[in-house]
C-alpha positions as CSV (number, residue, x, y, z in Angstrom):
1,X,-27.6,114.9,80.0
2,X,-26.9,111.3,79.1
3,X,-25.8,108.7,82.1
4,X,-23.6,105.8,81.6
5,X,-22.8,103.2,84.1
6,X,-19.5,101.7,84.4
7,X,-18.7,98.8,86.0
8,X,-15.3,97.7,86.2
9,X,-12.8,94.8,87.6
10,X,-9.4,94.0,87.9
11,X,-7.9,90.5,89.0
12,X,-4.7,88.7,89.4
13,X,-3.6,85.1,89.2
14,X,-0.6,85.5,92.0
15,X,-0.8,89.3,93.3
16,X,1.4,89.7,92.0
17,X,1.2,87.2,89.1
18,X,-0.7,87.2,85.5
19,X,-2.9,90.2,85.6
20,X,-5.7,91.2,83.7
21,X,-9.2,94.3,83.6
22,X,-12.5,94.3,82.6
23,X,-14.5,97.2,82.4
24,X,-17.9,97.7,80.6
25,X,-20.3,100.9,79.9
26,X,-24.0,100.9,80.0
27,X,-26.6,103.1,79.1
28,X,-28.1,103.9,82.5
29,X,-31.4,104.7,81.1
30,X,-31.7,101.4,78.8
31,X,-29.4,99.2,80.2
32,X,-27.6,98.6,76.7
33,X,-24.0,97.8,76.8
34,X,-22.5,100.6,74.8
35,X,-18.9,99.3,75.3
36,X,-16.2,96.5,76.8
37,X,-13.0,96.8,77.3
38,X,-10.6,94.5,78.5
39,X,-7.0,93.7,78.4
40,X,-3.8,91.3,79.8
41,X,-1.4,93.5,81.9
42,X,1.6,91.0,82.2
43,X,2.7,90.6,86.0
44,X,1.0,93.3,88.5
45,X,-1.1,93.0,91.7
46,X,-5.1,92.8,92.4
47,X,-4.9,96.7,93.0
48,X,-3.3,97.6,89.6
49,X,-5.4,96.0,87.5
50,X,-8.6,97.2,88.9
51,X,-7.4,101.0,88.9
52,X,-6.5,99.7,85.3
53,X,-9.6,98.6,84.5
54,X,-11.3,101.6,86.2
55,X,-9.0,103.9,83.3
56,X,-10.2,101.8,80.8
57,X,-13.9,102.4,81.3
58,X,-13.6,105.9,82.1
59,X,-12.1,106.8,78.9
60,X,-14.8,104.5,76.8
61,X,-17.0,106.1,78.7
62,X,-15.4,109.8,77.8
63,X,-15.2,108.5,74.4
64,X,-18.6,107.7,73.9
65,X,-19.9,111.5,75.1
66,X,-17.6,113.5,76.8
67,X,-20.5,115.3,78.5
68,X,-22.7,112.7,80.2
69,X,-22.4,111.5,83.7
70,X,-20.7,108.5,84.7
71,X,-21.5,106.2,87.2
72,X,-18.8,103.8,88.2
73,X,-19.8,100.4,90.3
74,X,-16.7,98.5,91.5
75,X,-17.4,95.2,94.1
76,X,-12.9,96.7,95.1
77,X,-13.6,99.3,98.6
78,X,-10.3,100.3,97.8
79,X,-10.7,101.7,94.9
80,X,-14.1,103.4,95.2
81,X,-13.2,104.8,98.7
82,X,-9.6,106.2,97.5
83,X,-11.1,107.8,94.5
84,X,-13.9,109.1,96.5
85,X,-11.4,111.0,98.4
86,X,-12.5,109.2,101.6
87,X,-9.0,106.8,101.6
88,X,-5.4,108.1,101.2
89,X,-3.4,106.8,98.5
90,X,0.4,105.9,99.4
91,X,1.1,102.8,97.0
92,X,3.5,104.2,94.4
93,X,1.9,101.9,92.1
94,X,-1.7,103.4,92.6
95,X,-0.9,107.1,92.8
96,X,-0.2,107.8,88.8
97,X,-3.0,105.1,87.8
98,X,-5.5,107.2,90.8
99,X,-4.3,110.4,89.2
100,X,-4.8,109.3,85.4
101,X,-8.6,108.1,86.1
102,X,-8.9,111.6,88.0
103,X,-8.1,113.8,84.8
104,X,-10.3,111.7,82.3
105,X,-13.7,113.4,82.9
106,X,-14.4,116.4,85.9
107,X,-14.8,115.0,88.9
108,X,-18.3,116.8,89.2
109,X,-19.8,114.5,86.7
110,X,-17.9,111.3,88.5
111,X,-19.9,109.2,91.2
112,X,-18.2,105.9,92.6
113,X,-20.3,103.1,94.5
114,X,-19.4,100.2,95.5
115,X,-21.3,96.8,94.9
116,X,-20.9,93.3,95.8
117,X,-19.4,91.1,93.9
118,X,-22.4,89.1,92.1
119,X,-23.3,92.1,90.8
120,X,-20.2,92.9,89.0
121,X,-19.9,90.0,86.7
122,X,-20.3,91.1,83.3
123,X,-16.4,92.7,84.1
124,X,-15.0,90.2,86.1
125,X,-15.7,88.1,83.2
126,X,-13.9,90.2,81.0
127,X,-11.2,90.5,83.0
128,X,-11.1,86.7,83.5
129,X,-11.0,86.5,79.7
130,X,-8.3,88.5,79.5
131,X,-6.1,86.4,81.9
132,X,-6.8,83.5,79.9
133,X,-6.4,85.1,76.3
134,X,-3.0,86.3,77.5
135,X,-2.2,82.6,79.1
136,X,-2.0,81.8,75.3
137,X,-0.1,84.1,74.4
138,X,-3.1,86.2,73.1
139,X,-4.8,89.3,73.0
140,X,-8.3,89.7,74.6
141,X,-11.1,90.1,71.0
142,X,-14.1,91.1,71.8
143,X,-15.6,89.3,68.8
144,X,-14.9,86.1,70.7
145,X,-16.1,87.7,74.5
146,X,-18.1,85.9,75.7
147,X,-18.6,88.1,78.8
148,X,-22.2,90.1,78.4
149,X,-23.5,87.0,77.4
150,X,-22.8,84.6,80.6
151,X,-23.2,87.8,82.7
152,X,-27.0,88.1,82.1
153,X,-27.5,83.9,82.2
154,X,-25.9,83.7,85.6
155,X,-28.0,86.7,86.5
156,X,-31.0,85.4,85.0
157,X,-30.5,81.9,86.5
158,X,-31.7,83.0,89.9
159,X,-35.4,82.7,90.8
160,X,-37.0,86.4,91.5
161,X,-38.8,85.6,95.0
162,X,-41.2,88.2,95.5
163,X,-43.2,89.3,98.7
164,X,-43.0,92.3,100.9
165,X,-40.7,93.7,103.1
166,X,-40.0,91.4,105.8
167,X,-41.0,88.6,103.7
168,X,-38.4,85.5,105.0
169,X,-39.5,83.0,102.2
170,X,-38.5,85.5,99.9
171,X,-35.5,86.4,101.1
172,X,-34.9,82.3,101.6
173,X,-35.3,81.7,98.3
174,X,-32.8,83.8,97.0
175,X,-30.6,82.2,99.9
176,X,-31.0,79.2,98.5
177,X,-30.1,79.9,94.7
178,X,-26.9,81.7,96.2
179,X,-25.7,78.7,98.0
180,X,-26.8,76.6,94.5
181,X,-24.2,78.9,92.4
182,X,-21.6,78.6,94.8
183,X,-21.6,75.2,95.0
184,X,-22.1,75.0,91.1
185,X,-19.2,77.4,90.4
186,X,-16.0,78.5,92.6
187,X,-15.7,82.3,92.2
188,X,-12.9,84.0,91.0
189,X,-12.2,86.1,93.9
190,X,-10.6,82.9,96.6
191,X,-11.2,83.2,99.8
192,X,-13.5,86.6,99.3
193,X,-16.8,86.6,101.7
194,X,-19.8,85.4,99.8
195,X,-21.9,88.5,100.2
196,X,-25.5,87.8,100.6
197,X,-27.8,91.2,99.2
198,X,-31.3,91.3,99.2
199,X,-33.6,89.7,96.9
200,X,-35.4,91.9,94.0
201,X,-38.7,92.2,95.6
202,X,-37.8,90.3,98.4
203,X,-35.5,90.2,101.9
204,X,-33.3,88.2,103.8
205,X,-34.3,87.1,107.1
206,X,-32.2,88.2,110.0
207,X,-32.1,87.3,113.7
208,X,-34.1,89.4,116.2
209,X,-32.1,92.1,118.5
210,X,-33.1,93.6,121.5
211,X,-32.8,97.5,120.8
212,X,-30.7,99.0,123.8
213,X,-32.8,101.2,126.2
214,X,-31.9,105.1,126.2
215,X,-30.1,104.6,122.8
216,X,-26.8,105.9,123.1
217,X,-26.4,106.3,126.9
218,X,-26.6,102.5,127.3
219,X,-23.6,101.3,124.6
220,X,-20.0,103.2,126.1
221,X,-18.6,105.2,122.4
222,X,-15.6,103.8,121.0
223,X,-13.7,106.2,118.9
224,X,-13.5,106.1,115.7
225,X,-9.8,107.8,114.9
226,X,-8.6,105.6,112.2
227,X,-5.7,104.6,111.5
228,X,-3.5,103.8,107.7
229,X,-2.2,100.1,107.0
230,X,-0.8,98.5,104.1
231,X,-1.7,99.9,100.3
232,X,-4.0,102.2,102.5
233,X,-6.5,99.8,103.4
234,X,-7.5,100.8,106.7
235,X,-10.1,103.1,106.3
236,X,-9.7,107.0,106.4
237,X,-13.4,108.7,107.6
238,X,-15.5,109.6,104.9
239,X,-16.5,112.7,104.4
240,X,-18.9,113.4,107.1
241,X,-17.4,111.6,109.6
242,X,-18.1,107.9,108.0
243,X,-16.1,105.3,107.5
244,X,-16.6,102.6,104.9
245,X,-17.1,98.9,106.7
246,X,-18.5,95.7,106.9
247,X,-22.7,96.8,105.8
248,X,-20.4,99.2,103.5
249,X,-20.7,103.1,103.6
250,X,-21.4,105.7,106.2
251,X,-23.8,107.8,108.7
252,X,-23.2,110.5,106.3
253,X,-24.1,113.9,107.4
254,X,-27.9,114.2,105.9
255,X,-27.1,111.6,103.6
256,X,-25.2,113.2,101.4
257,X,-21.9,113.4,102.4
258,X,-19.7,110.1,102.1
259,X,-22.1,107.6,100.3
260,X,-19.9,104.5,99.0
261,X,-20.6,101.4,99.1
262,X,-18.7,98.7,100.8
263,X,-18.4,95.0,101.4
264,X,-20.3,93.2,104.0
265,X,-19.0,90.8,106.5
266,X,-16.6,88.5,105.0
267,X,-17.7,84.7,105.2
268,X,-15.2,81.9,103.9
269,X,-15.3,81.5,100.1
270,X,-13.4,78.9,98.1
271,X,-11.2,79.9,95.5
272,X,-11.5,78.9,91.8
273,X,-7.7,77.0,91.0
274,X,-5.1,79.1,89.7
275,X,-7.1,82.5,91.9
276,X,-6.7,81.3,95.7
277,X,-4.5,84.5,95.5
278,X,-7.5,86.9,95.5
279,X,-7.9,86.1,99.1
280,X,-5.3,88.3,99.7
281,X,-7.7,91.0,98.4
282,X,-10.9,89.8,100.6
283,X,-8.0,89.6,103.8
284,X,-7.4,93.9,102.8
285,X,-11.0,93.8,102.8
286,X,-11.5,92.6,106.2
287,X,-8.5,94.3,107.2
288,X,-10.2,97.9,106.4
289,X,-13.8,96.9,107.3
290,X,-13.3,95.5,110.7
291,X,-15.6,93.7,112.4
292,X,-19.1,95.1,113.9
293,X,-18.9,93.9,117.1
294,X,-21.9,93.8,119.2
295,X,-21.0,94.7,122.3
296,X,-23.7,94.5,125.0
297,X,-26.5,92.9,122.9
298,X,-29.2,91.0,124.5
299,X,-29.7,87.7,123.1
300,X,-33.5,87.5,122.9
301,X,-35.5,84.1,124.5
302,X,-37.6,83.7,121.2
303,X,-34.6,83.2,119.3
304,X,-35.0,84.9,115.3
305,X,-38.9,84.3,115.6
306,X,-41.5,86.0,117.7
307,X,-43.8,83.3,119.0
308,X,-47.5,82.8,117.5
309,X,-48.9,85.0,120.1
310,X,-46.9,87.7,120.1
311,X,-49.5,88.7,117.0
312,X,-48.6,91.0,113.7
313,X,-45.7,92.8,114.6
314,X,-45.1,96.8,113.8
315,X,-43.2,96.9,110.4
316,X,-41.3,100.1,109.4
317,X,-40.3,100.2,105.7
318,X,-37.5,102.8,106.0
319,X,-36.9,104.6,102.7
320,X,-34.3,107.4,102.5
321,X,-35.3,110.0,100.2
322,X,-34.2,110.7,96.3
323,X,-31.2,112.5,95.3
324,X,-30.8,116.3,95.9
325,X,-28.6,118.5,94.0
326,X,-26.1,118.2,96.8
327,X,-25.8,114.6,97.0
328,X,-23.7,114.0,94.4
329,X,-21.4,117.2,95.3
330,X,-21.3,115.2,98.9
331,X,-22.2,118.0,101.2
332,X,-23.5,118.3,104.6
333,X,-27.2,118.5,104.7
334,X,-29.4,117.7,107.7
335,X,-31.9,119.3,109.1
336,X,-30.6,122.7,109.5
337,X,-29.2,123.6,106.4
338,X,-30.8,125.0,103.3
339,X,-33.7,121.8,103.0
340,X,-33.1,121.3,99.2
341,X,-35.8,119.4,97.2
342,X,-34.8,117.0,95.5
343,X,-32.7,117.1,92.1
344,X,-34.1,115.8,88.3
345,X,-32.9,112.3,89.0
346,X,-34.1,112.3,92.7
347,X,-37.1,112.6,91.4
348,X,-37.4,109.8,88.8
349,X,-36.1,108.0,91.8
350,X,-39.2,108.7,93.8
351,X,-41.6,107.7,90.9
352,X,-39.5,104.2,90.4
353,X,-39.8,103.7,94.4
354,X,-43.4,104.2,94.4
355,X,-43.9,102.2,91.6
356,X,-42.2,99.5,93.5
357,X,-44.3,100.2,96.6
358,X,-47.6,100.0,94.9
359,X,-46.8,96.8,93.0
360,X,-45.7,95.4,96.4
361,X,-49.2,97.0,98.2
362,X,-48.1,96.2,101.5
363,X,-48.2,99.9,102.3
364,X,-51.2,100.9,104.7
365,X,-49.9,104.5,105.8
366,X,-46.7,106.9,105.1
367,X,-45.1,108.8,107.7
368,X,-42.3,111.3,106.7
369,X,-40.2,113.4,108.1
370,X,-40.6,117.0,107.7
371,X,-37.6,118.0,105.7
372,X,-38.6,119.0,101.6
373,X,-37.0,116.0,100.2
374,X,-38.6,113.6,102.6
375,X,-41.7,115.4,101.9
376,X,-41.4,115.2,97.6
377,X,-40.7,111.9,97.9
378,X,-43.2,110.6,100.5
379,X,-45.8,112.6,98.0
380,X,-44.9,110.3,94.8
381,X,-45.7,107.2,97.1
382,X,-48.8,108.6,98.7
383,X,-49.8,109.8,95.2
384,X,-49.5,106.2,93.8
385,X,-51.1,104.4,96.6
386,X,-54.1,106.6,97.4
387,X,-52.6,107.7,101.2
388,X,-51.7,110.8,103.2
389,X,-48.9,111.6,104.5
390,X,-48.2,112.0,108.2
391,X,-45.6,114.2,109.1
392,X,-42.9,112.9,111.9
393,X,-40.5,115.8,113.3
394,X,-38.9,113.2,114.9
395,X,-37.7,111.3,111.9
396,X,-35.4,114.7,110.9
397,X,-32.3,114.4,109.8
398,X,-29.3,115.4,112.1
399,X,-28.8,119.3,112.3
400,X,-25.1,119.6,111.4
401,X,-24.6,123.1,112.6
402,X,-22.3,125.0,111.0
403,X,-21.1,122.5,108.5
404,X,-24.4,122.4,106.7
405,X,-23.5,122.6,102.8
406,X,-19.6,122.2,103.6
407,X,-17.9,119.4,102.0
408,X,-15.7,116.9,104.6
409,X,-12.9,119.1,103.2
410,X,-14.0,122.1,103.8
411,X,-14.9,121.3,107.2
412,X,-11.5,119.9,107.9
413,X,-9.8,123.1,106.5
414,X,-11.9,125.2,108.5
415,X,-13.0,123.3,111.9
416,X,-10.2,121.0,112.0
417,X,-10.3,120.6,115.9
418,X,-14.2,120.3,116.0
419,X,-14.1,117.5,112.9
420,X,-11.7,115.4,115.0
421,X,-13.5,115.3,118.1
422,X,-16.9,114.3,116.4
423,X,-15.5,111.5,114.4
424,X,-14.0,110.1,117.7
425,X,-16.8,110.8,120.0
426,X,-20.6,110.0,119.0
427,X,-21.4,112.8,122.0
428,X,-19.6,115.5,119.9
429,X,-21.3,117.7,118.5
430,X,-20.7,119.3,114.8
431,X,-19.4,123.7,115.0
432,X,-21.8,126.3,115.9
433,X,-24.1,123.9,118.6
434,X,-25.0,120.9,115.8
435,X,-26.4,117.5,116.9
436,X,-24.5,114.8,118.0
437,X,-24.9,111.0,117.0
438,X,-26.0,110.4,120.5
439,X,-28.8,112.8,120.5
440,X,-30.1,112.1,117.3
441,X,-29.8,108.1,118.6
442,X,-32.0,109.6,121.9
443,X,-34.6,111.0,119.5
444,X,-34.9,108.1,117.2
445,X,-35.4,106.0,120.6
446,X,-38.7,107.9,121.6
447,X,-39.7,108.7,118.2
448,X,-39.6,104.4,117.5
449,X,-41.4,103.9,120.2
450,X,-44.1,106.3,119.8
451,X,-44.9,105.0,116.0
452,X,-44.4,101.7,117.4
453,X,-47.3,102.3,119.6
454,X,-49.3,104.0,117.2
455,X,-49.0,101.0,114.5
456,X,-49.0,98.0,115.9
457,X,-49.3,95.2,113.9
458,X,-49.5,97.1,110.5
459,X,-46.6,97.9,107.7
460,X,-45.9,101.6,107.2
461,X,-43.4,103.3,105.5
462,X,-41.4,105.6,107.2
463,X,-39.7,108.6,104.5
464,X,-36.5,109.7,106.5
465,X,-33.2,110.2,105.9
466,X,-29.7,108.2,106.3
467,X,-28.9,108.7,110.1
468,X,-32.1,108.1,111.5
469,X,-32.7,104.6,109.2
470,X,-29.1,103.6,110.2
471,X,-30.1,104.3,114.0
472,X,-33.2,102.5,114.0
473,X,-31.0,99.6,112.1
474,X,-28.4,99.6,114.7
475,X,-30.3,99.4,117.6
476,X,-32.6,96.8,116.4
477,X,-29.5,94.9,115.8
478,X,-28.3,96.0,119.2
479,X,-25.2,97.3,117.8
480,X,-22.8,99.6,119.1
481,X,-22.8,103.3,118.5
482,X,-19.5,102.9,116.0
483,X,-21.3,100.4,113.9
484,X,-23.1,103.6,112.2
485,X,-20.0,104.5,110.5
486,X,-20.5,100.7,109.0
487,X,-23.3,100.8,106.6
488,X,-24.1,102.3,103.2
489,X,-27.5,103.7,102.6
490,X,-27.8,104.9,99.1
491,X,-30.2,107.4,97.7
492,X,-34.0,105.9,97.2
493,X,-33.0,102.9,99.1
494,X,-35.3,100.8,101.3
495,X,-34.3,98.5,104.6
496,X,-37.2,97.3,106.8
497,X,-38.0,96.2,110.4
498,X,-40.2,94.5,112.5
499,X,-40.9,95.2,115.8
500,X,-42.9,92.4,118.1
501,X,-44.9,92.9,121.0
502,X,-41.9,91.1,123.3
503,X,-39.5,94.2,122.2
504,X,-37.8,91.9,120.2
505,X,-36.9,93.5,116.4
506,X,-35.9,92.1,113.8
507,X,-33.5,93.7,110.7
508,X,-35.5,92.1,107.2
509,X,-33.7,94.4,104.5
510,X,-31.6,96.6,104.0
511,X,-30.2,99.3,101.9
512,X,-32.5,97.7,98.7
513,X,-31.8,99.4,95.4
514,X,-33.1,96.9,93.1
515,X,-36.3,99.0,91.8
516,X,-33.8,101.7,90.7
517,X,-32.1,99.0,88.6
């Protein structure tokens, strides 16, 4: 089956005020752009004309082969979460253009994600050339589009850093050629957070926590009811109890259920003229994400870096394992469901990770957890870097009792009471005598320290799933229980940290998708 990528934007000059969509389709295996659409839409609001823009690529995309599946990337939460299901759509405005996209292909061979916005530019371009064609009083010709042209420059213009995991020159470099094309060029987008993402082969540096003793037990749980607001942008829960925030995405139950991207924390962004009003769209956007607050953390004496002789620290390379065939039918699967392997495309996932990995050769040993799709994927590393594989049953995924290969819908039409009290409480615990978030949090405590002990001071990949790598992440950040519903981990993904022989930890990537690209 054939597997386009869609990436689509929408933008206005006023919201409400002279609108305009881009949308593009690209051959996922190839990365050729099969096909751009993009069109002026008269007055209409930032919303509109990225659902419009989302209709447009759909059906080029449905046009093109009917059959394949579609990925669509969109740097707009709203969108991605409301057509994931996850958010509720009110806006009278939204509903038929939510409903249209919905009947263009089946939903089964739909996937949304959301990305940032640097990585969206070949549509944002064409939507921005639509705004201005129609400023003249002319119709968007892709003859004279510019669009795929400037995308790939302005992605091309930044230097690739490389280094391993946990490499802050790397991740510095990249910092610095972000800061270069801000200052160089005033995004569309206003006031919209300028979202800093991993380098290709490299990370971002980030200041050390102090990971709260006992896990859970020491940071009180704050529920995690939410709440609607205006055009719906206060996040509903994802399916699986997660809710789409600042890191973007969720704790989704075994990874599978509720994976959509969302923005990180918003920063202040200046506004290209004539386009200060898409800071009303960056103000939804911090509206729905909230803000992680972290609540009880321990600001460490060394400050972001361990001193001299604190030595090597303990590095865990956290990668979540490939797709399953329940991933993309986002179902609960942790540890004591049916333990699928992993699908066709989880597996080509595994290959492109381990490829990665062995280019990098940073690796010196693999621990996985014991779960088959941990285990098939930890194998294609091991396989292409000459190492065993130790297995961890401490790095499970959460057992989700009876919701195990539910959808979030199913579980709400059948355990409605139960559902409610675990996505307000992190000491719930799913039907039928699942884990809770607090547990699992208690077992990825002792299961942290014990590998810390037993690799100190050497880099080792750890093959897991998403609630464990979002634990560790959380309490090295020090970060209160809630702040798991506020990260995306996708599929094949890697994040890394660093532990140091003061407790200190420090967060140096994550959720990296960049060898999948």
């Amino acid at each position: 089956m054939r597997e386009f990528i869609v990436e689509a934007d929408g933008g206005s000059r006023g919201n409400p005020g002279p609108a305009g969509y881009g949308s593009v389709v690209i051959d996922a295996a190839t990365g050729e752009t099969l096909a751009e659409r993009a069109e002026y839409i008269g007055v209409a609001t930032n919303n509109v004309a990225e659902y419009r823009g989302l209709v447009a690529g759909l059906e080029a995309a449905r046009d093109l082969d009917a059959t394949a599946r579609v990925r669509v990337r969109m740097d707009s939460k709203l969108v991605v979460e409301q057509m994931s299901g996850r958010w509720k759509i009110k806006h009278p405005d939204m509903k038929p253009l939510a409903a249209r996209a919905a009947r263009i292909l089946p939903g089964s061979q739909v996937t949304y994600e959301w990305i940032p916005r640097e990585r969206n530019k070949h549509a944002d371009r064409l939507a921005n050339e639509a705004m201005d064609a129609g400023k003249r009083g002319e119709a968007w010709s892709p003859s004279a589009s510019t669009a795929e042209l400037d995308a790939r420059a302005a992605r091309s213009a930044a230097p690739e850093p490389t280094g391993p995991p946990g490499d802050a020159t790397a991740g510095a470099a990249r910092a610095r050629a972000a800061l270069k094309e801000t200052r160089g060029e005033a995004p569309r987008k206003g006031r919209e957070e300028l979202r800093a993402q991993p380098a290709p082969g490299g990370t971002w540096p980030a200041a050390t926590g102090t990971p709260s003793p006992g896990g859970e037990a020491a940071i009180p749980a704050v529920g995690a009811a939410p709440g609607e607001g205006r055009e719906e942008l206060r996040a509903q829960p994802a399916p699986g109890g997660t809710r789409p925030t600042a890191t973007g995405g969720t704790p989704s139950p075994g990874g599978e259920v509720g994976e959509v991207p969302a923005g990180p924390g918003d920063a202040g962004r200046a506004g290209k003229p004539g386009d200060a009003s898409r800071a009303e769209k960056a103000g939804d956007d911090r509206r729905a994400a909230g803000n992680v607050a972290a609540a009880g953390t321990t600001t460490p004496a060394a400050g972001w870096s361990a001193p001299p002789d604190m030595g090597a620290p303990a590095t865990f390379v956290l990668l979540r394992h490939g797709e399953t065939p329940l991933t993309p039918q986002k179902r609960f699967s942790g540890s004591g469901g049916s333990d699928p392997s992993l699908s066709g495309v989880g597996r080509e996932q595994a290959e492109r990770v381990a490829a990665a990995l062995a280019a990098r050769g940073t690796i010196q040993a693999i621990v996985a957890s014991p779960l088959a799709r941990t285990r098939e994927t930890a194998g294609a590393v091991a396989a292409r870097l000459g190492l065993d594989v130790v297995i961890e049953d401490g790095l499970r995924e959460t057992d989700f009792g009876d919701w195990e290969g539910l959808t979030f819908g199913e579980v709400r039409e059948r355990h409605p009471e139960d559902l409610n009290a675990w996505l307000a409480s992190t000491e719930a615990e799913p039907t039928g005598g699942g884990e809770s978030f607090a547990a699992t949090a208690h077992r990825m405590t002792a299961t942290r320290d014990k590998l810390i002990a037993a690799y100190a001071g050497r880099t080792v990949l750890l093959v897991t799933h998403v609630t464990p790598i979002k634990t560790l992440v959380r309490l090295a950040l020090g970060a209160p229980p809630e702040s798991l519903f506020r990260m995306e981990l996708s599929a094949a993904s890697l994040s890394a940290v660093a532990y140091y022989g003061d407790g200190n930890a420090s967060v140096r990537l994550f959720n990296d998708t960049s060898h999948l690209r």
